[in-house]
FILUM-318369 format. One line per 10 residues: their letters; for each residue x, y, z of N, C-alpha, C. Coordinates in steps of 0.2 Angstrom, whole numbers, plus 5000, padded with zeros to 4 digits. Atoms other than C-alpha are relative to their C-alpha. Last residue first. Layout:
N
A = X Y Z X Y Z X Y Z  ... .
This chain:
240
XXXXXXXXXX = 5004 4994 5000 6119 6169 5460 4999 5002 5008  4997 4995 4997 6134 6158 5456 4995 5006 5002  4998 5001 4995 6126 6142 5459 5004 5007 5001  5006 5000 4996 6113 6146 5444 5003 5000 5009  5002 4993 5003 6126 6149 5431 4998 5003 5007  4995 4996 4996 6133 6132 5438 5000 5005 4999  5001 4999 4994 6117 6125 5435 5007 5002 5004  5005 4994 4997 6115 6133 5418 5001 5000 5007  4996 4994 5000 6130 6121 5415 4999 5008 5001  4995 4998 4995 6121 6107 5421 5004 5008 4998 .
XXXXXXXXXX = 5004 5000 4991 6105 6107 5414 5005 5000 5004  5003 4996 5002 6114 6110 5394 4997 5003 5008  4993 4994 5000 6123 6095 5398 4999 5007 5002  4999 5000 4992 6107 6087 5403 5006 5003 4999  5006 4997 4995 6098 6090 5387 5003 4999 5006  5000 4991 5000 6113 6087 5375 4997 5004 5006  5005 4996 5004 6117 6071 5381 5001 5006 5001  5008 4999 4994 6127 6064 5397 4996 5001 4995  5000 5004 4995 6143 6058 5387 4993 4998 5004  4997 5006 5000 6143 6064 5372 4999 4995 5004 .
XXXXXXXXXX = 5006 5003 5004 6135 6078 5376 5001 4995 4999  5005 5002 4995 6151 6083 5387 4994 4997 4999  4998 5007 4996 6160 6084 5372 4998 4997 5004  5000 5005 5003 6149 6096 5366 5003 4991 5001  5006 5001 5001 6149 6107 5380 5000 4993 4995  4999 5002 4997 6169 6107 5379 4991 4998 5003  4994 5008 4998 6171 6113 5363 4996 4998 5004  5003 5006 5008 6154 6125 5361 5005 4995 5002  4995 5006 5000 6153 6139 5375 4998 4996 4994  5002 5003 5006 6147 6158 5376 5007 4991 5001 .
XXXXXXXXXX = 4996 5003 5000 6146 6166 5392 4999 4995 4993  5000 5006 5007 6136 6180 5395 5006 4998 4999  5007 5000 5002 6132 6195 5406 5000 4993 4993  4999 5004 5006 6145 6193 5419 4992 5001 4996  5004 4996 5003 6140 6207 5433 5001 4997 4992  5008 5001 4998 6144 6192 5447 4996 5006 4995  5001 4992 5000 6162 6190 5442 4994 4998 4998  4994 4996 5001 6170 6177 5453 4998 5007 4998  4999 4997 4995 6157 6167 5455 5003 5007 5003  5006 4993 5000 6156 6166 5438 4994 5002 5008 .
XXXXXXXXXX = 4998 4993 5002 6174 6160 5438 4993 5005 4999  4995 4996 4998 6170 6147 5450 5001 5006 4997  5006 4996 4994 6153 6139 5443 5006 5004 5002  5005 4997 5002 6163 6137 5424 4995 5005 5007  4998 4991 4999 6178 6130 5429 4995 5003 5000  4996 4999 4995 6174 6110 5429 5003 5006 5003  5004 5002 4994 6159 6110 5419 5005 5000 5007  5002 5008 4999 6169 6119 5405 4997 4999 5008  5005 5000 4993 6175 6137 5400 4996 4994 5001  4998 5005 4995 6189 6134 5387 4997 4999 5006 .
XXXXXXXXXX = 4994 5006 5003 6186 6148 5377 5002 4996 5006  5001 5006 5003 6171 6161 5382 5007 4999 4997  4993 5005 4997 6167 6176 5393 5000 4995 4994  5003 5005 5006 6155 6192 5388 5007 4997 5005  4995 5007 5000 6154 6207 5398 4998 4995 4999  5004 5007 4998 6143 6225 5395 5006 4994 5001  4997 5007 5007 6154 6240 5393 4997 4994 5005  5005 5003 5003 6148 6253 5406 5000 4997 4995  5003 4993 5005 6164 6263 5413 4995 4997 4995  4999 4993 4996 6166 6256 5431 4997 5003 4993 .
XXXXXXXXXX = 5008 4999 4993 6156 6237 5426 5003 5011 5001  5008 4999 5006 6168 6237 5412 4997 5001 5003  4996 4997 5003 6185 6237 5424 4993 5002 4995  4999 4994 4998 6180 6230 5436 4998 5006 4996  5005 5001 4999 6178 6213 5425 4998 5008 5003  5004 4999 5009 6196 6217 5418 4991 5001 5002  4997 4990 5000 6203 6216 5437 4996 5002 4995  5003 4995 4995 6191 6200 5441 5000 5009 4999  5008 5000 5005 6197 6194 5424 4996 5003 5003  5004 4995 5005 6214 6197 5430 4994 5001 4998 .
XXXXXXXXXX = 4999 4993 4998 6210 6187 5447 5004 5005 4993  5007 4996 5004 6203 6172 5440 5003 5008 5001  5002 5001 5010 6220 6160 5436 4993 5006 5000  4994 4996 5003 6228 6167 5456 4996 4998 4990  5001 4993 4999 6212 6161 5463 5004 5006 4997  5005 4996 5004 6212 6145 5452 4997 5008 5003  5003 4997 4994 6227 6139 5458 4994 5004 4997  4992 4998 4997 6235 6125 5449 4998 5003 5006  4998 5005 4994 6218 6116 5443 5007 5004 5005  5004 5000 4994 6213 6134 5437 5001 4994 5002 .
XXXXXXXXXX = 4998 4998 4994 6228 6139 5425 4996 4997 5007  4991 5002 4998 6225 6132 5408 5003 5001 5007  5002 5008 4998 6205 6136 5412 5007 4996 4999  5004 5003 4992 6210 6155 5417 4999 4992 4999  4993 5001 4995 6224 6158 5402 4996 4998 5006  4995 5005 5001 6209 6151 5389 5004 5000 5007  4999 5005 4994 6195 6164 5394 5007 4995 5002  4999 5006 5002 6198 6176 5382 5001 4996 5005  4991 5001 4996 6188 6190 5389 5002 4994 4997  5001 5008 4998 6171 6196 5377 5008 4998 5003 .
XXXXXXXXXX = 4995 5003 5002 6170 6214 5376 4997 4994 5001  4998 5004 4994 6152 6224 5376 5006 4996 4998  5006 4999 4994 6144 6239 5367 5001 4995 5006  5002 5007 4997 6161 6242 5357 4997 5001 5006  5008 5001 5002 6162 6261 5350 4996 4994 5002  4999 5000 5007 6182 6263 5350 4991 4998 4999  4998 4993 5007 6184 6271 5365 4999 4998 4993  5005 4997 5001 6173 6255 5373 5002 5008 4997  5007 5000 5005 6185 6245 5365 4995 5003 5002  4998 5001 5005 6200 6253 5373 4995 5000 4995 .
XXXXXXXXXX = 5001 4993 5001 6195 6254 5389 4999 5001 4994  5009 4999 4999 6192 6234 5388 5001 5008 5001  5001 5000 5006 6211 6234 5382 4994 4999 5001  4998 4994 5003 6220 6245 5396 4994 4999 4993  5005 4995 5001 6210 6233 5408 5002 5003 4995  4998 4993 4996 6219 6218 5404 4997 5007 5000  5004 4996 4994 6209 6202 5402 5006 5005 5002  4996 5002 4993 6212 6199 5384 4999 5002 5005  4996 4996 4996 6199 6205 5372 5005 4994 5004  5000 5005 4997 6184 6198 5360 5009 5005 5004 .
XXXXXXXXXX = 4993 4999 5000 6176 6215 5355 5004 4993 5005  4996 5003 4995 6155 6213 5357 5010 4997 4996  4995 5003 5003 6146 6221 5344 5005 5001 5008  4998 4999 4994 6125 6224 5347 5009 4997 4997  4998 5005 4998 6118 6225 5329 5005 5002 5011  5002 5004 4993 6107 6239 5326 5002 4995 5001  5004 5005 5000 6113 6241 5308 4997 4997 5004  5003 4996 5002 6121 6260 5312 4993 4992 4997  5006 4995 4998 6127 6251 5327 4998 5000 4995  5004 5006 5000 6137 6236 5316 4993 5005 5005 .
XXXXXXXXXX = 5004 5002 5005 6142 6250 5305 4998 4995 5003  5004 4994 5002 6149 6261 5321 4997 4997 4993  5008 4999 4997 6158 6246 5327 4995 5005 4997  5004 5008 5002 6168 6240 5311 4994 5003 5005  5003 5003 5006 6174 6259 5309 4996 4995 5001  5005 4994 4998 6180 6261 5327 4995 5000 4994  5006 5000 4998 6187 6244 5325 4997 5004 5002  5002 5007 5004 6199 6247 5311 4994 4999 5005  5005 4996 5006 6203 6266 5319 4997 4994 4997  5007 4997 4998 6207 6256 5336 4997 5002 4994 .
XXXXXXXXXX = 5007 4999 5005 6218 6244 5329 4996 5003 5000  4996 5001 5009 6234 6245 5337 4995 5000 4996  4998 4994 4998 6222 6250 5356 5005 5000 4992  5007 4994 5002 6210 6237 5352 5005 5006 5000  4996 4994 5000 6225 6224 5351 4996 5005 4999  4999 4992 5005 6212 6211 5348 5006 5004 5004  5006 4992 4999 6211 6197 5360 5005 5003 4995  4998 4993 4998 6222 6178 5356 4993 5005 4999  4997 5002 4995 6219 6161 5352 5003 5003 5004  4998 4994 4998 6203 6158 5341 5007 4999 5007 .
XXXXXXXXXX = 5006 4995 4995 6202 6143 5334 5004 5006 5003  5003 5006 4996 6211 6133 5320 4995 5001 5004  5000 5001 4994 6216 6149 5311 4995 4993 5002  5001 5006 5002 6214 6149 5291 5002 4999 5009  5003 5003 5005 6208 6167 5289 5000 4990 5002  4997 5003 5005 6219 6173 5304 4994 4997 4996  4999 5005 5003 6207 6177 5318 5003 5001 4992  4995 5000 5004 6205 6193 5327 5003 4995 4996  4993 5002 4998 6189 6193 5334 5005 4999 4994  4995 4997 5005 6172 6204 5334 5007 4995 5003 .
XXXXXXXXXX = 4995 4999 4996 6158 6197 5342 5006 5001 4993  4992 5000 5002 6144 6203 5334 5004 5000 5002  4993 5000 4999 6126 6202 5342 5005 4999 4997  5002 4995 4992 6106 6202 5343 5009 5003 4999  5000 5003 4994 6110 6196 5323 5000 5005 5005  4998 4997 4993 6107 6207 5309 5000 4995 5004  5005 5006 4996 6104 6193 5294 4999 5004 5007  5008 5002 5001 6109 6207 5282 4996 4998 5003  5004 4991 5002 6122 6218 5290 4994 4996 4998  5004 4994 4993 6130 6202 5296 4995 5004 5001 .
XXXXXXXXXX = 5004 5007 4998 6135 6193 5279 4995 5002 5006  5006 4999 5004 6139 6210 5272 4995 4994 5002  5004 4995 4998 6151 6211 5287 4993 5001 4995  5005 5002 4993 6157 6194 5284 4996 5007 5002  5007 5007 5000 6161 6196 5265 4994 5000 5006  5003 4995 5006 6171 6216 5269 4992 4995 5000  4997 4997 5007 6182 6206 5283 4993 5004 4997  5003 4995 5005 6177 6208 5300 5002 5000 4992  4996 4993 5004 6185 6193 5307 4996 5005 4997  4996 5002 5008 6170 6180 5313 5006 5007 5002 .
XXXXXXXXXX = 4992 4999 4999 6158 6177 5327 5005 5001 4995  4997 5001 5006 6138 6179 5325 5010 5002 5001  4993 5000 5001 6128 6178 5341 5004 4997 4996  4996 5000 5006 6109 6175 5338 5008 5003 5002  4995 4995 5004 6100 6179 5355 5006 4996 4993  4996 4997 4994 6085 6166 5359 5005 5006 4996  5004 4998 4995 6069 6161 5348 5006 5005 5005  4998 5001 4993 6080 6155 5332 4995 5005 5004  5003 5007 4997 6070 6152 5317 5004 5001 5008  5008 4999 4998 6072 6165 5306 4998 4999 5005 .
XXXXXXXXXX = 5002 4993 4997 6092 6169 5308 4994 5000 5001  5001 5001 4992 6097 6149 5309 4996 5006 5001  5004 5006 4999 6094 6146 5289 4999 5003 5007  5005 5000 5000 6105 6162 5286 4993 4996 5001  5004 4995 4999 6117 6158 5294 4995 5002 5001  5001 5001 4993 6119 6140 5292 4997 5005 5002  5006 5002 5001 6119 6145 5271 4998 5000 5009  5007 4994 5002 6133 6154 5275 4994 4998 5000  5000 4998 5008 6142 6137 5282 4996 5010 5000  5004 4996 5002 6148 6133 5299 5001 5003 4993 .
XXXXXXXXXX = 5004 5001 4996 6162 6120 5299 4992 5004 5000  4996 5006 4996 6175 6121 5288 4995 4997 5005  5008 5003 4998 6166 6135 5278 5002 4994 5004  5000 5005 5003 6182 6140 5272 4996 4997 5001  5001 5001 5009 6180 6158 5274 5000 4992 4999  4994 5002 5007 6175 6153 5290 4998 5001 4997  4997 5001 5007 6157 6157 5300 5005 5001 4998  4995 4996 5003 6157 6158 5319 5002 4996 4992  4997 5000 5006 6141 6153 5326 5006 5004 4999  4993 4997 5003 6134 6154 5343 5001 4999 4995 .
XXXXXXXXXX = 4998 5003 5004 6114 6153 5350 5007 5001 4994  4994 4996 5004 6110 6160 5366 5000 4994 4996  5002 4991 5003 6099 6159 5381 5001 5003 4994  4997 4996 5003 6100 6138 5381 4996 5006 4999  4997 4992 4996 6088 6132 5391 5002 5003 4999  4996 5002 4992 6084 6114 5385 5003 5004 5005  5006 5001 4994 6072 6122 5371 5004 4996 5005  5005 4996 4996 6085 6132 5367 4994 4996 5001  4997 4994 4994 6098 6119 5363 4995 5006 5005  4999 5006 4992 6084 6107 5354 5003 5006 5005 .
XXXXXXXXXX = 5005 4998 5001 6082 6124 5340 5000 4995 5006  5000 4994 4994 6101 6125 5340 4994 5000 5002  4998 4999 4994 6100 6105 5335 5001 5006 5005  5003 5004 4994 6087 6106 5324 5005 5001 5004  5006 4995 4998 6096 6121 5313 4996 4994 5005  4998 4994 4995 6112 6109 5313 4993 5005 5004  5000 4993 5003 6107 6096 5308 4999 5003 5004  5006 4999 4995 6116 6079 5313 4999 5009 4998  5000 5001 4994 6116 6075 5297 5007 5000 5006  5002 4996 4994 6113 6084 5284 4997 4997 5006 .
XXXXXXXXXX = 5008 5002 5001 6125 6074 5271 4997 5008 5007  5005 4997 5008 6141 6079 5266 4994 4999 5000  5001 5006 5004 6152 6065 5279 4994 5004 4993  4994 5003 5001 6163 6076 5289 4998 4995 4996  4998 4998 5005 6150 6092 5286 5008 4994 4998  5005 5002 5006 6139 6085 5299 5006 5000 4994  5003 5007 5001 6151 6082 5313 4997 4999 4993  4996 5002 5005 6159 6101 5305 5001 4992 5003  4998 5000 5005 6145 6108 5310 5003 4998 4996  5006 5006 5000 6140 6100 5329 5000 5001 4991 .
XXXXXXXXXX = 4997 5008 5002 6159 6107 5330 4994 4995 4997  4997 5002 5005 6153 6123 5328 5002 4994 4997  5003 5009 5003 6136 6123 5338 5005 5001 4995  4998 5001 5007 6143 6137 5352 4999 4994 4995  4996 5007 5003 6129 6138 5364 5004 5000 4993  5001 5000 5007 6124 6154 5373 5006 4994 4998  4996 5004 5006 6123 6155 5390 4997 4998 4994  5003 5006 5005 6115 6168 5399 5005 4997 4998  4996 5001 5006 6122 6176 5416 4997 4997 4996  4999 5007 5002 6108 6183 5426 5005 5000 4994 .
C-alpha cells in the first residue's frame, strides 16, 4: 500500500502571515490523520518562513502516523533530527533561501557528504530517504551511499502529463525498476495532484509513499480538508 503523507507547509506560512496561532498547525496534522492521512511532512527553514522549530518539536509527541522531516542537512538541522528522531529524513538539496525544492541531489558529486549524513541518521534510528531525479545512475547512488529509500522529483511528470502522460511517467518507471532490483524503498513528491496522482501510481505499483502539500491544500479550499484527503487516498486505492 502506497501511504500518503501530508505536507502542512503552506498551512504554516497561512498562520505565520498574520503572527497569531491560527489556523494551528498541530490541530490541523492531528485532523489530517484522523481523515487518513499515513503521513505527516514538515520541511523547516532557516528562516522559519513557514514551519518553525518549535512546530517540530510540538508535532513529535502527538503525531499517531509516520513523522517526515525535510530539510538540507546543515549541522542545525541534524541536531534538530537527531533529537525529535522522526520515522523519516528526507534529505534535499535546497539553497538556504530557496522557494521550493527544484532539483535531486547529485548523489554520485556528493556521495562522501551523504554517506556521512546517512550513517548518523542510522546510528539515530531515523529512516533517510535521498530526494533524487528519476535516473537510475542516481537511486544506485544513494543506496551506495547508505540511503534506505529515495524520494523522485516528481515536477518533470506533472509539467509533462497533459501532453503525454505515458512518455511524462516512463523514467520514473525506469527509476522505480531500479530500487525495487537492488532494495531501496521509493518515495514520490512535487507537484502530484488529483489530476496525476491515480496514473503515476498505476504506473509504479511498489511506490511506498507519496508526500504532497501544494496542491492538496489548494484543493481544501475548495472541497475541505476531509474530502480532499478521501480523494487522494482514492487514487492510491484505484491503483491497487
Amino acid at each position: 500500500m502506497t501511504r500518503l503523507s501530508v505536507n502542512i507547509n503552506k498551512i504554516a506560512t497561512l498562520r505565520n502571515a498574520r503572527g497569531e496561532n491560527n489556523p494551528d498547525v498541530v490541530a490541523f496534522a492531528l485532523d489530517c490523520e484522523r481523515f487518513g492521512a499515513q503521513g505527516i511532512t514538515v520541511h523547516p527553514r532557516p528562516d522559519e518562513r513557514h514551519i518553525r522549530r518549535r512546530d517540530v518539536t510540538d508535532l513529535s509527541p502527538v503525531l499517531h502516523t509516520e513523522f517526515n522531516i525535510e530539510g538540507y542537512p546543515t549541522e542545525d538541522f541534524m541536531q534538530l533530527v537527531t533529537s525529535v528522531k522522526p520515522a523519516q529524513v528526507t534529505l534535499v538539496p535546497d539553497a538556504p533561501g530557496a522557494l521550493t525544492s527544484s532539483a535531486g541531489w547529485d548523489v554520485i558529486a556528493n556521495a562522501d557528504f551523504l554517506r556521512g549524513i546517512t550513517h548518523r541518521l542510522r546510528e539515530a534510528g531515523i529512516r533517510s530517504s535521498i530526494f533524487v531525479a528519476a535516473e537510475p545512475e542516481q537511486v544506485r547512488a544513494a543506496k551506495e551511499v547508505g540511503a534506505d529509500r529515495v524520494e523522485l522529483y516528481t515536477k518533470p511528470y506533472a509539467d509533462n502529463y497533459a501532453a503525454d502522460r505515458e512518455k511524462a511517467v516512463q523514467p520514473f518507471v525506469e527509476a522505480s525498476r531500479t530500487a525495487l532490483e537492488i532494495g531501496l524503498g521509493l518515495n514520490a513528491g512535487h507537484d502530484l495532484s488529483l489530476e496525476n496522482l491515480a496514473y503515476f501510481h498505476r504506473s509504479l505499483p511498489h511506490l511506498d509513499e507519496v508526500s504532497i502539500g501544494h496542491a492538496l491544500v489548494c484543493d481544501a479550499l475548495y472541497l475541505g480538508i476531509e474530502e480532499t484527503i478521501h480523494r487522494y487516498l482514492d487514487c492510491l486505492k484505484d491503483a491497487e
